[in-house]
C-alpha positions in Angstrom: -12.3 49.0 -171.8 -11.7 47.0 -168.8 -12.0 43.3 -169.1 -11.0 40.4 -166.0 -8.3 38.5 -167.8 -7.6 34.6 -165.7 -4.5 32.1 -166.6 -2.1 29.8 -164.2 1.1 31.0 -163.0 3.0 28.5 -165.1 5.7 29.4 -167.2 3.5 29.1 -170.7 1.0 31.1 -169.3 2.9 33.7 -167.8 5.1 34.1 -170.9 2.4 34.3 -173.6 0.5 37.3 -171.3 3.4 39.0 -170.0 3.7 41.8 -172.4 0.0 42.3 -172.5 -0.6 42.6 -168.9 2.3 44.6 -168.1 2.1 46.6 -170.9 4.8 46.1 -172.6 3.3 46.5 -176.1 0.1 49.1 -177.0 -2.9 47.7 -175.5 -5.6 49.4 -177.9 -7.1 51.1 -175.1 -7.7 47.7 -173.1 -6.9 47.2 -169.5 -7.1 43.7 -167.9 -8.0 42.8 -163.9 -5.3 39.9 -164.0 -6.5 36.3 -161.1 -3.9 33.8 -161.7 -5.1 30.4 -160.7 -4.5 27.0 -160.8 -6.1 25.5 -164.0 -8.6 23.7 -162.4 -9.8 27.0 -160.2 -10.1 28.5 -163.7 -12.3 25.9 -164.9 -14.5 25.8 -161.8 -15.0 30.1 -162.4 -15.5 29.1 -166.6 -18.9 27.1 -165.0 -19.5 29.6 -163.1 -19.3 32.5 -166.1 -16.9 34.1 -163.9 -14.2 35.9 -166.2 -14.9 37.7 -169.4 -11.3 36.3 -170.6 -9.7 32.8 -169.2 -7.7 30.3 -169.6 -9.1 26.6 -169.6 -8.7 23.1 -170.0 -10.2 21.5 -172.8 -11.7 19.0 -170.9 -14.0 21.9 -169.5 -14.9 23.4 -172.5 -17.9 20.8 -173.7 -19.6 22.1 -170.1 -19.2 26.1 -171.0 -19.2 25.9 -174.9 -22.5 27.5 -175.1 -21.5 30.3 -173.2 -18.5 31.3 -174.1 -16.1 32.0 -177.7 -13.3 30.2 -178.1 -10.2 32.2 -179.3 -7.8 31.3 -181.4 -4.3 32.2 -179.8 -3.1 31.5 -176.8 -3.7 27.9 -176.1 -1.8 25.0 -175.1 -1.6 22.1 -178.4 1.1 19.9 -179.7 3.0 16.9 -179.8 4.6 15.4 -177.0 3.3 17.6 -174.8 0.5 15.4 -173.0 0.4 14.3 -169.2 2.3 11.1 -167.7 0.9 8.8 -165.8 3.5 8.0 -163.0 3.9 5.4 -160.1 6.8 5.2 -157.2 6.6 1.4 -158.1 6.5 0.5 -162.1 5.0 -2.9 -163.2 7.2 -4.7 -165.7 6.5 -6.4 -169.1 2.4 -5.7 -168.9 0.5 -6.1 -172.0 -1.9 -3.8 -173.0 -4.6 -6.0 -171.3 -2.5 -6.2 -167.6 -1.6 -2.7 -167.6 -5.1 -2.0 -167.9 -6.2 -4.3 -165.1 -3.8 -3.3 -163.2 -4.1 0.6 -162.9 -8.1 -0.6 -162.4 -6.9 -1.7 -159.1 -4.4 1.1 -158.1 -5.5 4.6 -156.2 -5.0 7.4 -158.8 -4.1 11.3 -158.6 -5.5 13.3 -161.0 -5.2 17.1 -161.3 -8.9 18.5 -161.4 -11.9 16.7 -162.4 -12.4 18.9 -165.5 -8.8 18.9 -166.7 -7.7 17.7 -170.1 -5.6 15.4 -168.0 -8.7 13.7 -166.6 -10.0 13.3 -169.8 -7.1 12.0 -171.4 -6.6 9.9 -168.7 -10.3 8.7 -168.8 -9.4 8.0 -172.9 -6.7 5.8 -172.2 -8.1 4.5 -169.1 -11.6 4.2 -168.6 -12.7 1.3 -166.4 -10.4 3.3 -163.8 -12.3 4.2 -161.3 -10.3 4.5 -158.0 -9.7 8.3 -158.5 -9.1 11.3 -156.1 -9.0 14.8 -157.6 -5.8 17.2 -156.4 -4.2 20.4 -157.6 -1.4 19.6 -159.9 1.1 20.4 -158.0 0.7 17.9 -154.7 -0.2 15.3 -157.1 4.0 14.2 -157.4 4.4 14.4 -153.0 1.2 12.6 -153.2 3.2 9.2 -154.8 6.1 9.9 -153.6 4.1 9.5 -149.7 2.3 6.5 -150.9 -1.0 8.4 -150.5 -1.8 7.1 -153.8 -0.6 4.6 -155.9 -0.3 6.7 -159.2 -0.5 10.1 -160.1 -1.0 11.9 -163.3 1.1 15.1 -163.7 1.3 17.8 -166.3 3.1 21.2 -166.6 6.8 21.2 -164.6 6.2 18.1 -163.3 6.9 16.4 -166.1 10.9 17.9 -166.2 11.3 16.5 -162.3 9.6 13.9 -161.4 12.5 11.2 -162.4 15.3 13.2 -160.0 12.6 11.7 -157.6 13.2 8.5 -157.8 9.2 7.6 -159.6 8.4 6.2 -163.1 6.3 6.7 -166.0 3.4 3.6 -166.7 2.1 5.3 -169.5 2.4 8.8 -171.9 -0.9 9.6 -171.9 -0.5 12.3 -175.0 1.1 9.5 -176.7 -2.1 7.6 -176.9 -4.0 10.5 -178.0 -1.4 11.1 -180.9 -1.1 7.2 -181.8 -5.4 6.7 -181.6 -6.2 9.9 -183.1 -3.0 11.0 -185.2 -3.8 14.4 -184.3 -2.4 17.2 -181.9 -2.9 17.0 -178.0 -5.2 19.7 -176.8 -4.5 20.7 -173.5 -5.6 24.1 -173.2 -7.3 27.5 -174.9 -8.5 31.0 -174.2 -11.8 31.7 -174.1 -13.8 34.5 -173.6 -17.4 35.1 -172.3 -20.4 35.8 -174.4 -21.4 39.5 -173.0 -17.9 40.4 -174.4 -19.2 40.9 -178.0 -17.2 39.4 -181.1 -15.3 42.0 -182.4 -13.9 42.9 -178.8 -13.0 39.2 -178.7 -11.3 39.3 -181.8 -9.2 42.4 -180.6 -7.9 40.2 -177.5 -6.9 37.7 -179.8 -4.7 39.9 -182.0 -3.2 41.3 -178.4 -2.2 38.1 -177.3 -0.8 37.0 -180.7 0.9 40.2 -180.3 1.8 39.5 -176.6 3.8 35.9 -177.7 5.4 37.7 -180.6 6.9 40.1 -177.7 8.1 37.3 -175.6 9.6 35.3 -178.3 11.6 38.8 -179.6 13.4 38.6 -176.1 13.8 35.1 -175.3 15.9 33.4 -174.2 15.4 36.0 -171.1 13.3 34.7 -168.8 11.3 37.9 -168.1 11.0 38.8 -164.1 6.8 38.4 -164.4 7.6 34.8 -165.6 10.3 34.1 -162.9 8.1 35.5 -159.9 5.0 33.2 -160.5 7.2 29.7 -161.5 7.2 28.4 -158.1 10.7 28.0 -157.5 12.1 26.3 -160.6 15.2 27.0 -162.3 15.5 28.8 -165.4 16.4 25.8 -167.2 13.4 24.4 -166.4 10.9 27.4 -166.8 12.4 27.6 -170.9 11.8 23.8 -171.2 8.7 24.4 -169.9 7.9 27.5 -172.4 9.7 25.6 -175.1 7.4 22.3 -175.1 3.9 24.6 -174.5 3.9 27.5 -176.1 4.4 27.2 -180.2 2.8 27.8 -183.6 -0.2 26.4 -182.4 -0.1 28.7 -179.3 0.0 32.0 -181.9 -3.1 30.5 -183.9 -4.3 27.0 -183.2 -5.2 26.4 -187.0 -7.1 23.9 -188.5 -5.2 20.8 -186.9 -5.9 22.2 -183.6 -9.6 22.7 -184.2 -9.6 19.2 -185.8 -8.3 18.2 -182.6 -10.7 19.7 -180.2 -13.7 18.7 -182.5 -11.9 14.9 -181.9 -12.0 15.7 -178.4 -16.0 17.1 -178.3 -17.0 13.8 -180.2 -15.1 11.0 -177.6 -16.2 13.2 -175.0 -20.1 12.9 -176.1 -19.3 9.5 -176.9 -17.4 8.8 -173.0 -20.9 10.9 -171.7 -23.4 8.0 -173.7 -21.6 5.0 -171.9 
């Protein structure tokens, strides 16, 4: 059976579908037509029903629940692992109140209007409204230029963007985690509903299979990993794997759908306002 098959080219993405894409273990007879994207393209071809198998934000899926099945493995949860909020200038000693006024006022980067980072953002921040949409990774050049006055990254960004010279104003997984007390979704697999369930089920116990594969060689950086990582370091691409891809990646349990439900109800909630 031949199914299309989309993720990102970062590091957690490339890692956890490595093995399955290339074949490194027994595919059960499946064969994949592999579009690596930016997340936000992905989302865009989720609203479209584009792929039978994708990667997603979270912050999409409340739009294309209805159509498709959310898997299990695969996904992107945890602690410490949310997006930053960053500026080239950083207010000092703002109260809750201030900071809130003050990012009201500034011109903000956000990586994809249907990205868990907007939403989190959104959570933390949402009289902001002086907000310009941008793929993730321009938004760090984007402060840097003064194009905008804050930017919120996610992914690799969050390992460089101090050698730069800008500051964090706020952890924007940290307010999720301290307001909710549970994990920070950022991502999952889904897959369409004209694959039926128990094909879906059989994806999800090849990519469970796919991270076991990875972890069994690591610390190597594979060469699939490496040729899609845009340049960074290895250093950086295994700091990158290390924060995104853990138990909740192999099977997101019942703290991770706790999580997402969290999500679904201050989303519904966010929509009423």
């Amino acid at each position: 059976m031949k199914l299309t098959l989309g993720f990102s080219p970062c590091p957690n993405d490339t890692f956890i579908f490595d093995a399955l894409v290339n074949r490194k273990i027994e595919t059960e007879g499946f064969e994949f037509d592999v579009y690596l994207e930016d997340v936000q393209t992905l989302n865009e071809w989720a609203l479209e029903g584009r792929l039978d198998v994708s990667k997603i934000s979270y912050g999409v899926y409340p739009l294309i629940r209805n159509s498709y099945r959310l898997l299990s493995s695969g996904g992107a949860l945890g602690k410490g692992v949310g997006p930053l909020l960053i500026s080239k200038h950083t207010p000092e000693n703002l109260d809750e109140a201030a900071l809130q006024e003050w990012v009201q006022q500034r011109r903000i980067a956000i990586p994809g209007r249907n990205t868990t980072a907007h939403f989190l953002f959104t959570h933390a921040f949402p009289y902001a409204s002086h907000k310009e949409f941008r793929v993730f990774h321009e938004i760090e050049q984007a402060v840097l230029n003064e194009e905008v006055d804050l930017g919120v990254i996610i992914h690799e960004n969050r390992f460089t963007y101090r050698q730069k010279g800008l500051h964090q104003v706020a952890d924007l997984g940290t307010f999720w985690e301290e307001h909710t007390g549970l994990p920070i979704p950022l991502g999952g697999i889904v897959t369409h509903n004209r694959v039926d369930e128990p094909t879906a089920q059989q994806v999800n116990h090849l990519i469970q299979q796919s991270i076991a594969y990875a972890w069994q060689q690591y610390p190597t950086v594979s060469d699939y990993v490496k040729q899609h990582a845009q340049e960074m370091s290895e250093e950086v691409m295994r700091r990158h794997i290390e924060l995104y891809v853990n138990d909740f990646s192999m099977d997101m349990g019942d703290a991770g759908r706790q999580a997402l439900d969290k999500m679904l109800n201050i989303y519904q909630i966010m929509q009423a306002e």
